[in-house]
C-alpha positions in Angstrom: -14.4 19.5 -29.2 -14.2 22.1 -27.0 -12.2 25.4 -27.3 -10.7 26.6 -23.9 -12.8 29.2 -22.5 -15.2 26.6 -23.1 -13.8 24.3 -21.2 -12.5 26.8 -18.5 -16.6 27.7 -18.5 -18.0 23.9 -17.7 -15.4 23.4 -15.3 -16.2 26.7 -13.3 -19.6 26.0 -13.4 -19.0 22.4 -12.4 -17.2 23.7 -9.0 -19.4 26.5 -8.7 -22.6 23.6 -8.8 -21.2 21.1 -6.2 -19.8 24.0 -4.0 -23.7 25.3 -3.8 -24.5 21.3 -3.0 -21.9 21.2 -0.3 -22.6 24.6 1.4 -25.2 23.5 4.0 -23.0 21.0 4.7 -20.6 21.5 8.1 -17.5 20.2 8.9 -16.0 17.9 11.9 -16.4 20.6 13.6 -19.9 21.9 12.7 -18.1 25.4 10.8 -19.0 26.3 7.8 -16.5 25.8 5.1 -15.7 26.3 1.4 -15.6 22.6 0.4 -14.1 23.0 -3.5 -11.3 25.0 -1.7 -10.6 23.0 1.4 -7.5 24.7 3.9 -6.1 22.0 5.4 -4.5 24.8 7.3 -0.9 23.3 7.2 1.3 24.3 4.3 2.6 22.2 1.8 -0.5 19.5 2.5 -3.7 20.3 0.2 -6.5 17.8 -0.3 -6.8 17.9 -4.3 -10.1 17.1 -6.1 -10.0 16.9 -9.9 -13.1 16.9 -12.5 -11.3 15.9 -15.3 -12.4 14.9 -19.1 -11.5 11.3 -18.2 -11.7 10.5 -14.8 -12.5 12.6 -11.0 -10.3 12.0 -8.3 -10.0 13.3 -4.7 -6.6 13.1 -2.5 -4.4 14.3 -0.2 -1.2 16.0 -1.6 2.5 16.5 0.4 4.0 18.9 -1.9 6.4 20.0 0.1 9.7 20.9 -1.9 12.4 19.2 0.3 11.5 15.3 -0.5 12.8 14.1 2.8 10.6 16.5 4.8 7.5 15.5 2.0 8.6 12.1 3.1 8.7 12.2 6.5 5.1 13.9 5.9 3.9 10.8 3.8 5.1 8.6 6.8 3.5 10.3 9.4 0.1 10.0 7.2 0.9 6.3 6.8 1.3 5.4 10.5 -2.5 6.6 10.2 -3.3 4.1 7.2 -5.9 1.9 9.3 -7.8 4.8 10.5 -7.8 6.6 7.3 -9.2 3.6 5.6 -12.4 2.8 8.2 -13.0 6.7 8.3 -13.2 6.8 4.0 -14.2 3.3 4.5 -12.1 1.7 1.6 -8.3 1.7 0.3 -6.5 4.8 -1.2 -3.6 4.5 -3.7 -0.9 5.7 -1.6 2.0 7.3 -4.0 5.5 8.5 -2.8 7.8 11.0 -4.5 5.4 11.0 -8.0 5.4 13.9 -10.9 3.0 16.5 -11.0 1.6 18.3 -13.8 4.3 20.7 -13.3 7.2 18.1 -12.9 7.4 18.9 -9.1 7.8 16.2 -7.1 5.0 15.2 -4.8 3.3 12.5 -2.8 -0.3 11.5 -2.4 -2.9 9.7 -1.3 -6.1 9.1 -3.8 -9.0 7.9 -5.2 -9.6 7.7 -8.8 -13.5 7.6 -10.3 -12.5 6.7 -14.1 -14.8 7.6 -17.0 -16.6 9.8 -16.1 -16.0 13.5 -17.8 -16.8 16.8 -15.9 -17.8 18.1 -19.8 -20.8 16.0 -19.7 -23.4 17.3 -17.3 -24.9 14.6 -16.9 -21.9 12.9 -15.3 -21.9 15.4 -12.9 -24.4 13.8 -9.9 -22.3 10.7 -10.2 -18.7 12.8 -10.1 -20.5 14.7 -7.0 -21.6 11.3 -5.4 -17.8 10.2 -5.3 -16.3 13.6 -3.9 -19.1 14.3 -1.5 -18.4 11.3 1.1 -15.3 11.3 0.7 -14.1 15.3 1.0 -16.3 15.0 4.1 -14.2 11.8 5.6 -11.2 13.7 4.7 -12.1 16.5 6.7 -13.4 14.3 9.7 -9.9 12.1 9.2 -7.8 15.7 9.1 -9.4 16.9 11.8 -8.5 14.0 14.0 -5.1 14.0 12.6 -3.9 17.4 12.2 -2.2 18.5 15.0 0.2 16.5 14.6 1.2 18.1 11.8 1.0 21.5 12.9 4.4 23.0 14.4 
């Protein structure tokens, strides 16, 4: 087992590795940009990816704390379902109103990758190989999508 500054050490490096893999890599709109801490640029919408001990997952997030607003947010999303999917090129799980970590109530849109564990290096090309299409078919979906979530 692992004690937690252990733990807190893989993961760092882990983030620190495929945010060196990623840099050379533009976005939709040919910037530069700090993949592992994607701004989506609109608050209370974060695209979350996890390298867990169990599984890696990628997603969109609605955190916002009024539910009806995070739902009307999770709608909106949805009425984009069909170009989501043939931009990421498969189906999401899409989640309304779930518990976080925190016991805040949120909604997303994910992914799952399961057994695989970021505490095993050698998991690590294939945890990258999942996030790296699809953060950049988030980005290219967001970017086609966001302004109508800006106000």
């Amino acid at each position: 087992m692992y004690n937690k500054a252990e733990t807190s050490r893989i993961r760092s490096e882990f983030w620190i590795a495929f945010g060196q893999y990623m840099k050379p890599i533009p976005n939709a709109e040919g910037r530069r940009i700090n993949w592992p801490n994607y701004k989506t640029g609109v608050r209370h919408i974060y695209f979350r990816m996890k390298a867990e001990r169990d599984f890696a997952s990628i997603g969109i997030e609605i955190a916002h704390p009024d539910e009806e607003l995070q739902e009307l947010y999770f709608e909106q999303l949805r009425q984009f379902k069909k170009m989501f999917e043939s931009i990421v090129g498969e189906e999401w799980n899409w989640k309304l109103h779930q518990k976080n970590e925190f016991g805040q109530a949120i909604s997303r849109i994910e992914k799952i990758l399961p057994a695989v564990t970021v505490m095993d290096s050698e998991d690590w090309p294939d945890i990258i190989a999942f996030l790296k299409p699809r953060i950049i078919a988030l980005d290219e979906f967001w970017n086609s999508v966001k302004p109508g979530f800006e106000s």
